[in-house]
N, C-alpha and C positions, 0 to 999 in steps of 0.2 A: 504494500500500500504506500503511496508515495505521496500523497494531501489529505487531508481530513476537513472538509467544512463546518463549519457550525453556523446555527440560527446565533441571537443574541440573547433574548427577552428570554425567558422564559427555559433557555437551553446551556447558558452560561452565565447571565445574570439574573438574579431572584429583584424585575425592578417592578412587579404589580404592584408594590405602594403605592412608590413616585407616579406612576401612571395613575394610580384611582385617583390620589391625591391632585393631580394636575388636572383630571378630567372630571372632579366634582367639582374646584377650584373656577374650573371656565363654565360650568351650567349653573353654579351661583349665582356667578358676576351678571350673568344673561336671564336670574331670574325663572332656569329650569330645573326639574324635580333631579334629584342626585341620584347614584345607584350605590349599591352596596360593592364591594371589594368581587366579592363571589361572583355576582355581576359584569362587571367589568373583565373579569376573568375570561368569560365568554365572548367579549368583544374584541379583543387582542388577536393579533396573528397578521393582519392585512394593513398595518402603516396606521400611526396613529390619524392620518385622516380620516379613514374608515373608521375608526375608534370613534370617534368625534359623530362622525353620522349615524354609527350606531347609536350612539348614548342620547344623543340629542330625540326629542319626541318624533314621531310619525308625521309627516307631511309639512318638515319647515323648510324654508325657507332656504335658498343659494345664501340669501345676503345674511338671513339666520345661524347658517353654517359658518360662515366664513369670520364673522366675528368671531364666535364661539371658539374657532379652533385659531386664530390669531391669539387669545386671551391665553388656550392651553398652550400654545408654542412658546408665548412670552414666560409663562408658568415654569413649565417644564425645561426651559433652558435656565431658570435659576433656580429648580429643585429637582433634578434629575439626579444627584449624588446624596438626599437625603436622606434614604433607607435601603437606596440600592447595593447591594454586593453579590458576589462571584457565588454560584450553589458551594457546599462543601464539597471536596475534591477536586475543582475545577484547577484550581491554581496547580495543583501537584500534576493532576495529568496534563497539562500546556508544557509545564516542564519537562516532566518524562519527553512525550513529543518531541518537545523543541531538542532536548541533548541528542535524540536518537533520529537526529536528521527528516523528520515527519514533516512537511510543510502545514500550515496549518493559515485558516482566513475564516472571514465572518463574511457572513451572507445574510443580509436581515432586511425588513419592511423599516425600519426604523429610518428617521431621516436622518441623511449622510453627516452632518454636521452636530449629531447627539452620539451617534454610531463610533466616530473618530472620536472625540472627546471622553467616554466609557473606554475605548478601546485602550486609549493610551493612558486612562488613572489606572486599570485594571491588570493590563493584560501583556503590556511592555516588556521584556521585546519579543515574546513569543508569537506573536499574531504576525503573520507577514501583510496580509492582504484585508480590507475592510471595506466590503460594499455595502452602500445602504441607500436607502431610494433618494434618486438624483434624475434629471431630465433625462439623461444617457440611456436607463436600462430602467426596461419594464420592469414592475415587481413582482415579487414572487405570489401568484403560481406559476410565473412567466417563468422560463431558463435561464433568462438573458443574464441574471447577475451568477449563478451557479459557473455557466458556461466562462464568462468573464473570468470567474475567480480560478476553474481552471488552465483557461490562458496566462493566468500571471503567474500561477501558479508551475507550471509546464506539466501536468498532470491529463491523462487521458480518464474519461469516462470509469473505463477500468481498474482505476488506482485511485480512482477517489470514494470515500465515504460521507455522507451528508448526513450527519445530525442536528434533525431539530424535536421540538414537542407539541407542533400542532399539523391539522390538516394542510392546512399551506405547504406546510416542508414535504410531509408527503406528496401532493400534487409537485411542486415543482422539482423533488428531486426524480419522481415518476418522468417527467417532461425531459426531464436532460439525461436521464438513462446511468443514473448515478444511484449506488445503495444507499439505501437510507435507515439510518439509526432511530428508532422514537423513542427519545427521553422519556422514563416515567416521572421524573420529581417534577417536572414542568407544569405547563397552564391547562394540558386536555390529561385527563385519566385513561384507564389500559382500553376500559370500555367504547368509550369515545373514540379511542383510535383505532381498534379495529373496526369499528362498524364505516371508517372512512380509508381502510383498505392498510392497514399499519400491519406490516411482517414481521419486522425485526426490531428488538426491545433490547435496553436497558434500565437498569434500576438505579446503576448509579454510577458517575463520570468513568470512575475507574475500569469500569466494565470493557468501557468503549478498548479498551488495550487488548482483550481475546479476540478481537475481529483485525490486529494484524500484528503482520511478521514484527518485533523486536523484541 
């Protein structure tokens, strides 16, 4: 195995606080009904825009939205480090990884400018590559950023593994013909993922080391 990909949210960092917290924080300000954590839970996987259009009510508004989610972008770029950090074991296997020659990148909905900022309080120097939605590449369930990160990577379809924890990761590591790991500690449960086509499971970072040669 010569790269390993990872989602962000939910796959390496535990940030559902920061996110409910930013995404009640902006339907306050706007005067809309908040949701619980658990909630929100549900809405994550597809870029915090979609987050934003989920949470927000049934039938509002462009000009409705677009506040709303300017309010959580201003939010969340100065509380995105307030309860966020790495699952347990993450850091040790980046390391492993990193000493044993494994390329390793981030592939997430997340936007690009919150993605780099996590990446680099977190994850330095072990991460080589970090894509996250920017005008360039469609989002994931798209390939495009998958496909990307094995370009910079120099990694063929067959030497990469793709870990994340929601249906997203599966559809687009499906789309790019790359194996895909489903996180259990993450944002969907076992149940959830298989009834959305989930093969291959771990239970916890370390695991992710029996699926290759070192």
């Amino acid at each position: 195995m010569k790269t390993i990909i990872f989602d962000l949210d939910g796959t390496l960092l535990d940030t559902l606080t920061d996110l409910a917290a930013s995404t009640n924080h902006a339907l306050k300000q706007h005067n809309y009904p908040c949701h619980t954590i658990e909630e929100i839970r549900l809405m994550v996987g597809n870029g915090v825009a979609k987050l934003i259009e989920r949470a927000l009510p049934p039938h509002h508004t462009a000009e409705q939205f677009e506040k709303c989610f300017a309010t959580f972008k201003q939010h969340y770029s100065a509380h995105c480090l307030d309860n966020t950090k790495p699952y347990p074991q993450i850091t040790q296997l980046l390391k492993t990884l990193y000493q044993h020659g494994i390329a390793t990148a981030i592939v997430t909905n997340k936007l690009q400018s919150a993605a780099n900022c996590l990446t680099e309080q977190f994850f330095k120097p072990y991460i080589s590559v970090t894509l996250g939605d920017c005008p360039q590449y469609k989002r994931k369930p798209a390939p495009d950023m998958l496909l990307e990160a094995m370009k910079q990577t120099h990694a063929l379809p067959s030497e990469t593994i793709y870990v994340g924890d929601s249906e997203v990761d599966i559809q687009a590591a499906k789309a790019a013909q790359v194996e895909c790991l489903s996180a259990l500690w993450g944002f969907r449960d076992k149940a959830f993922l298989l009834k959305h086509g989930a093969k291959n499971f771990v239970e916890t970072p370390l695991q992710i080391i029996n699926y290759i040669n070192i």
